[in-house]
C-alpha positions as a Markdown table, in Angstrom:
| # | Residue | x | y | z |
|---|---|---|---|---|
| 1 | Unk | -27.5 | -40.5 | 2.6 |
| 2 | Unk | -26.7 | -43.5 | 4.4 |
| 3 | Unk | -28.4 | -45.1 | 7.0 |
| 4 | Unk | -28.9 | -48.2 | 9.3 |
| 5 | Unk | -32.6 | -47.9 | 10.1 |
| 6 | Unk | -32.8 | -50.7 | 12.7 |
| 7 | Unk | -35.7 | -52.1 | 11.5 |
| 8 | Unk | -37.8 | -49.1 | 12.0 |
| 9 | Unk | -37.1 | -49.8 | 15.7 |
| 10 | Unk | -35.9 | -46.9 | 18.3 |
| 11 | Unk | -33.8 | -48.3 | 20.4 |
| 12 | Unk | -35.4 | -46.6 | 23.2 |
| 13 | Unk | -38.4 | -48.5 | 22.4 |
| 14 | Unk | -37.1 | -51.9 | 21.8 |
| 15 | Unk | -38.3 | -53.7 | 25.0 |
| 16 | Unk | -42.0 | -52.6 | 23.9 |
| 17 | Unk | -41.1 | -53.8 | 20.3 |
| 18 | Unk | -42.3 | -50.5 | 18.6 |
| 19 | Unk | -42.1 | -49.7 | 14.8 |
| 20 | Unk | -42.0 | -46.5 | 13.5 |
| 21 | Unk | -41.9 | -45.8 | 10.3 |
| 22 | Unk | -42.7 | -42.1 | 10.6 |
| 23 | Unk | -39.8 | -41.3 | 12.8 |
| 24 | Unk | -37.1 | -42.8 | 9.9 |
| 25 | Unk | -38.9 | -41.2 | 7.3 |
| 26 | Unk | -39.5 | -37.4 | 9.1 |
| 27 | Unk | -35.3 | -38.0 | 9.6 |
| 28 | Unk | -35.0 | -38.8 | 5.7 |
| 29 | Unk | -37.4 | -35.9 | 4.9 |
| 30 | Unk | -35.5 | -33.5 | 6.6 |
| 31 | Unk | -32.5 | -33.8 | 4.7 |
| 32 | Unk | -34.3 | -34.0 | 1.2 |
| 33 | Unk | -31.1 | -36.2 | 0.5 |
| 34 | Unk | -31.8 | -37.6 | -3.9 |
| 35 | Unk | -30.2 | -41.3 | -3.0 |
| 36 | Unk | -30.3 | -43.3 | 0.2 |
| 37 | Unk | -28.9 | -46.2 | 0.9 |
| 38 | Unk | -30.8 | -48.2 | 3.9 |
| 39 | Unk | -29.5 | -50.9 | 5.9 |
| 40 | Unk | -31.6 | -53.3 | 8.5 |
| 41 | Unk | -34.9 | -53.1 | 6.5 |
| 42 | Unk | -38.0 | -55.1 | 7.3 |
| 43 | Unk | -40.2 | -56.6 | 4.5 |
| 44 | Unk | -43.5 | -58.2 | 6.1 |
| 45 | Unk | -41.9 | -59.6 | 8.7 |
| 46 | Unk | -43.8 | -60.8 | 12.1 |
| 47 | Unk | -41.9 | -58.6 | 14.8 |
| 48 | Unk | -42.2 | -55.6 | 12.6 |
| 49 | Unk | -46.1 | -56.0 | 12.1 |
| 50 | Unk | -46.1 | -57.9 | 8.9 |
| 51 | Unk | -45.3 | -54.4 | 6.9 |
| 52 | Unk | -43.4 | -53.7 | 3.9 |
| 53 | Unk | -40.7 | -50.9 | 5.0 |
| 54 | Unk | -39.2 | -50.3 | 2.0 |
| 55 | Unk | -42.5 | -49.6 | 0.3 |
| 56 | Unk | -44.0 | -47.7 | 3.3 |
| 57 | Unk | -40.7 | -45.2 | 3.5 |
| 58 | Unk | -40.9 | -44.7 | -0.1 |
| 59 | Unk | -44.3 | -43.9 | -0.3 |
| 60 | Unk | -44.3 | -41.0 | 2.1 |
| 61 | Unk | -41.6 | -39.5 | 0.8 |
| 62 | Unk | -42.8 | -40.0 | -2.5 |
| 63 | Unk | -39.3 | -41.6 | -3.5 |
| 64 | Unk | -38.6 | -44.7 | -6.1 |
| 65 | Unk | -37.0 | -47.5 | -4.2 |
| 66 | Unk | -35.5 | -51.0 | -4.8 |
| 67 | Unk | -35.1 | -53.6 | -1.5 |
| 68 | Unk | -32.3 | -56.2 | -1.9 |
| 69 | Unk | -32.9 | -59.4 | 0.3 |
| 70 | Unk | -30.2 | -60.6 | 2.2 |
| 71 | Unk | -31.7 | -63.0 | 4.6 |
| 72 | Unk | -35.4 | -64.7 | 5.2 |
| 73 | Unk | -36.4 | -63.0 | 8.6 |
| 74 | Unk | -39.1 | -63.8 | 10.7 |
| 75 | Unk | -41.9 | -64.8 | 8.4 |
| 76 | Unk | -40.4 | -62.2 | 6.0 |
| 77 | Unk | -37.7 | -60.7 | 4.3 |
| 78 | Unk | -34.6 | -58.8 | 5.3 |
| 79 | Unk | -31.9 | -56.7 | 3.9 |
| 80 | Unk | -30.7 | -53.7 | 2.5 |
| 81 | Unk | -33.0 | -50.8 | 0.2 |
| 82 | Unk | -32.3 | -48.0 | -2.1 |
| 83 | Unk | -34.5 | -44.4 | -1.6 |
| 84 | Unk | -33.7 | -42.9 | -4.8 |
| 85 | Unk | -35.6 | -38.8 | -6.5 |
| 86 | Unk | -34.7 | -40.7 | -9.7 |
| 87 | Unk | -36.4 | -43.1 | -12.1 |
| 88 | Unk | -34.2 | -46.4 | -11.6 |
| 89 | Unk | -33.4 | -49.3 | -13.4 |
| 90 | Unk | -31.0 | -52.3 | -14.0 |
| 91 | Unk | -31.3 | -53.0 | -10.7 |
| 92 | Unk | -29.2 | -56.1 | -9.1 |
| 93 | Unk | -28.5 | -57.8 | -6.0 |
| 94 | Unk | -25.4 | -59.4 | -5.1 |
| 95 | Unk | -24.7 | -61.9 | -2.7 |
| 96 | Unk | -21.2 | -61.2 | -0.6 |
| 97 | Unk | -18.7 | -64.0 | 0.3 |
| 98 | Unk | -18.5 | -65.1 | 4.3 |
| 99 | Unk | -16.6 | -67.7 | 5.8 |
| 100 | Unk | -17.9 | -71.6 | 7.5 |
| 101 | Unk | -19.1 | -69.9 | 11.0 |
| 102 | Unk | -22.2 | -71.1 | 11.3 |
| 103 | Unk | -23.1 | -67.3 | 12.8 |
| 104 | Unk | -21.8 | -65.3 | 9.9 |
| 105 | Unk | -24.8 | -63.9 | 8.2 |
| 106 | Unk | -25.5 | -63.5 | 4.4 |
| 107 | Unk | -24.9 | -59.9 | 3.5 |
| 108 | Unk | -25.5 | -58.6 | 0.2 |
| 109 | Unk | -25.2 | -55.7 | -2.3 |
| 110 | Unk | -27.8 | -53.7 | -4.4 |
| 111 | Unk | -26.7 | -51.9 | -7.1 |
| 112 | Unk | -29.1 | -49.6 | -9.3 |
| 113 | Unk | -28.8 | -47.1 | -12.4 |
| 114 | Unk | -30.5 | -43.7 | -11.4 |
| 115 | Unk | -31.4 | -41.2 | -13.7 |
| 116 | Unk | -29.5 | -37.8 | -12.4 |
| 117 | Unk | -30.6 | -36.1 | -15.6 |
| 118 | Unk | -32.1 | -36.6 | -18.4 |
| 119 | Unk | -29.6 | -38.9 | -20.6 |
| 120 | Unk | -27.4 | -38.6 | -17.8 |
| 121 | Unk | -26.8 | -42.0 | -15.1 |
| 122 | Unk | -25.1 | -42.7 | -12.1 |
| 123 | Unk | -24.8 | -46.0 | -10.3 |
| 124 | Unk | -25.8 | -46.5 | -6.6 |
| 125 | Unk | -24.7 | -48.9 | -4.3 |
| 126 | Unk | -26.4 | -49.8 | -0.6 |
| 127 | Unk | -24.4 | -52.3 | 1.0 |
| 128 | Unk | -24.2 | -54.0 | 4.8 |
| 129 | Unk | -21.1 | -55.6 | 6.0 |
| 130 | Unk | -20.6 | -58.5 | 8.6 |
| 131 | Unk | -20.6 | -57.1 | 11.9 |
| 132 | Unk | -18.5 | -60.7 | 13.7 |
| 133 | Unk | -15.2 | -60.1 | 15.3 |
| 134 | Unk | -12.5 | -60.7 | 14.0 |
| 135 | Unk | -13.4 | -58.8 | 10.9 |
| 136 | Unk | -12.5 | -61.9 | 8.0 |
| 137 | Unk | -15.5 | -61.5 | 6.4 |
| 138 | Unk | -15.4 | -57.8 | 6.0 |
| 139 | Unk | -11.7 | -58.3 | 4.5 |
| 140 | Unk | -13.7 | -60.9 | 1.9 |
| 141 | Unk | -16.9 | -58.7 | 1.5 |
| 142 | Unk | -14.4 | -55.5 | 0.5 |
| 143 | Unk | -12.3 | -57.1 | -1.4 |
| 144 | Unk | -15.9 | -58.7 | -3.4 |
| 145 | Unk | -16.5 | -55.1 | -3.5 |
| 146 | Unk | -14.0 | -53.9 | -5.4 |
| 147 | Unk | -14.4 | -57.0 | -7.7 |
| 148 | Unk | -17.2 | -56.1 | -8.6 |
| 149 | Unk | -16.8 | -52.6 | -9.4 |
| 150 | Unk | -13.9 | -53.1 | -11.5 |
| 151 | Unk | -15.7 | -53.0 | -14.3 |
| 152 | Unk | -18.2 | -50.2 | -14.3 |
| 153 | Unk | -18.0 | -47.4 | -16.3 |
| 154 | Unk | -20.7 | -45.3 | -15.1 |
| 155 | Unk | -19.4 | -43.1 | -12.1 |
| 156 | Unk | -20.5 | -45.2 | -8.8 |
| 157 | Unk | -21.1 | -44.3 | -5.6 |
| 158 | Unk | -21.8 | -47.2 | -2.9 |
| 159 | Unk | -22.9 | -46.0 | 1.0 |
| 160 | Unk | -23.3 | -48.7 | 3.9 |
| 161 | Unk | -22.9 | -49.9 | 7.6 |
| 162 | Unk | -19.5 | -51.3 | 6.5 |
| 163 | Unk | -19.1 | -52.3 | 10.5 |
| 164 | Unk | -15.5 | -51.3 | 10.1 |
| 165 | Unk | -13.2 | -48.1 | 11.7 |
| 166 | Unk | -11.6 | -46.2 | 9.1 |
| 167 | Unk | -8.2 | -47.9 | 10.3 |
| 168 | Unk | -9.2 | -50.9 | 9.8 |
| 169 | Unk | -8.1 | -53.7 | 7.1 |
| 170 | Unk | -11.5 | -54.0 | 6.0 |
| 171 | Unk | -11.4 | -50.1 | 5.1 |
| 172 | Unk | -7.9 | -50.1 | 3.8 |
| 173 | Unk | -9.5 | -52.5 | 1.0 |
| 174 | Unk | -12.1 | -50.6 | 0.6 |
| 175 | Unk | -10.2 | -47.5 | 0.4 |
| 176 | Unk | -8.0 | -48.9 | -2.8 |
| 177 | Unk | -10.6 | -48.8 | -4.9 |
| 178 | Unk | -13.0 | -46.1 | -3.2 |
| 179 | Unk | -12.3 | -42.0 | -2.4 |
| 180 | Unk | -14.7 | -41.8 | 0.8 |
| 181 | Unk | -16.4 | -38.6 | 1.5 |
| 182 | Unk | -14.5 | -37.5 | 4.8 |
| 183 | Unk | -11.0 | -38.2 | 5.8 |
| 184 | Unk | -11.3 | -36.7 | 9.5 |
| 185 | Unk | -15.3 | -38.7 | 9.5 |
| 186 | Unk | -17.8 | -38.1 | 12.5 |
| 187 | Unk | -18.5 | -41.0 | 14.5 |
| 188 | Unk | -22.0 | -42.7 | 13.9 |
| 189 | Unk | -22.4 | -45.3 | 16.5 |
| 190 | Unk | -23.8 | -45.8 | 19.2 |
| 191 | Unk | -26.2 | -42.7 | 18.9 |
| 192 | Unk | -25.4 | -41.8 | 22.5 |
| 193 | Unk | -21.8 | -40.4 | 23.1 |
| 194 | Unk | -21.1 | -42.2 | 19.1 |
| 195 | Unk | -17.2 | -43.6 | 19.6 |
| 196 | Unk | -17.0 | -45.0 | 16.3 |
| 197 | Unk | -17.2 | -44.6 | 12.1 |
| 198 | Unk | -19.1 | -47.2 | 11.1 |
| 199 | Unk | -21.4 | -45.8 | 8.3 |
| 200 | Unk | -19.6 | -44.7 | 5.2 |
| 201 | Unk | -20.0 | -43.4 | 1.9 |
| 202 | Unk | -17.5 | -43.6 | -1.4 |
| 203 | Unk | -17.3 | -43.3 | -4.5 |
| 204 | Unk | -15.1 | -45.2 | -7.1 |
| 205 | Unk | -12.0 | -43.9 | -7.3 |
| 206 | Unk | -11.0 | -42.1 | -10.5 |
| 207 | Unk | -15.0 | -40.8 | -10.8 |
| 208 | Unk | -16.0 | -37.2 | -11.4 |
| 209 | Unk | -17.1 | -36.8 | -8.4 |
| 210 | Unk | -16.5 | -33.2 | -6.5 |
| 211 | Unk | -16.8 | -34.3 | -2.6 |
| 212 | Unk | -18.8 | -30.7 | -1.3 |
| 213 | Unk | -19.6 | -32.0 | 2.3 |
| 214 | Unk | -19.8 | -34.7 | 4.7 |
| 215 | Unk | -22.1 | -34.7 | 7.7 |
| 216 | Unk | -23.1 | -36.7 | 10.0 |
| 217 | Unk | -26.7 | -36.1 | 11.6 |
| 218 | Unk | -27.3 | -36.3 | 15.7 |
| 219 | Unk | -30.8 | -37.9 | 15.1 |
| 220 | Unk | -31.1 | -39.9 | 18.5 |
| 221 | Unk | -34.1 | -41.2 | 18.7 |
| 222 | Unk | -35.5 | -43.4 | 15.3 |
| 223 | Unk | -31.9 | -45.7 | 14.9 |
| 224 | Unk | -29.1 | -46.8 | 17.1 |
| 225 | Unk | -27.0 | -45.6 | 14.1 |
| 226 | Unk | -26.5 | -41.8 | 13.1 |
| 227 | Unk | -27.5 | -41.1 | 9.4 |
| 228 | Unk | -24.3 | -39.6 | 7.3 |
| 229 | Unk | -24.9 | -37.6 | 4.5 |
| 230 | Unk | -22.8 | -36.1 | 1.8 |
| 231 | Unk | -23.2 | -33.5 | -0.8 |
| 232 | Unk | -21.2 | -34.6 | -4.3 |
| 233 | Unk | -21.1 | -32.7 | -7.8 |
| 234 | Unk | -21.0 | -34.7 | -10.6 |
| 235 | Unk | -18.4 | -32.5 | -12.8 |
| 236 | Unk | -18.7 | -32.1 | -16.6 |
């Protein structure tokens, strides 16, 4: 799964500045997805209540998680996080290029082993691109991607807000080193008559990945994004 969580923040509910938790993790619970990849997560930061949101959505759905930190927020932390039914480890988060606009935030990507099987591991990638027009630093930030996946060995899979249409440049990048799960894909945003694919999910090219299906989820209330999720077999 895949999915901007807006700081635990309905959008309906943003004048009033309420969190809810509950209402992103009922939407994860629902699915029973094994790996998601989070975007726009709070860690004890003042507008969300000084709460740790990685650790609170793990926790009720009993999940193992790792938060990547992209920016300091509001007293706190901010960034990206990994939901994961496995055990993880050699977990890692990488800092993506951006250009000299004084308004281009620091986006990042965390990257973790999980344990499909016993013996057997994957790698899984959460990752939030710049959201600025023109899109220059999601050409950079795909093209860091695929840098630094050149070298893995283990099948990878990497899902994210990429902030980019699938006929973008942005996505073409992405695309030469990625097989993403839908070729005809839903729209995701906004969550109210959704107009565009934003949220995507991939996996390295080449991989043995079976692609089973690719959905995307009309949850309208917790996120002003739309969860996707995909089902893939790992084949033998």
């Amino acid at each position: 799964m895949s999915y901007n969580i807006h700081h635990c923040n309905p959008p309906s509910k943003e004048k009033e500045g309420v969190i809810d938790v509950n209402a992103i993790a009922n939407v994860i619970a629902q699915q029973k997805p094994d790996l998601v990849a989070l975007q726009e997560v709070d860690v004890n930061t003042k507008r969300s209540g000084n709460i740790n949101q990685a650790v609170l959505l793990a926790t009720k759905l009993k999940m193992n998680f790792y938060f990547g930190k992209a920016i300091d927020h509001d007293g706190g932390d901010y960034g990206i996080a990994i939901l994961s039914r496995f055990p993880l480890s050699a977990q890692q988060t990488f800092r993506l290029p951006k250009n000299n606009d004084a308004k281009a935030e620091q986006r990042v990507v965390a990257i973790v082993n999980a344990e499909i099987a016993k013996g057997v591991f994957i790698r899984f990638a959460s990752t939030h691109f710049d959201a600025q027009r023109p899109e220059e630093n999601r050409i950079l930030q795909a093209a860091a991607i695929n840098r630094l996946i050149a070298k893995e060995t283990l099948p990878l899979i990497l899902a994210g807000d990429l902030n980019a249409d699938p006929g973008s440049e942005s996505i073409r990048i992405f695309d030469s080193n990625f097989t993403r799960t839908c070729s005809d894909c839903g729209f995701t945003i906004p969550v109210i008559n959704p107009r565009k694919t934003i949220d995507h999910i991939g996996f390295k090219t080449g991989n043995p990945f079976k692609v089973v299906s690719h959905e995307v989820i009309p949850e309208r209330y917790a996120s002003d994004h739309l969860p996707v999720i995909a089902v893939l077999e790992l084949e033998k």
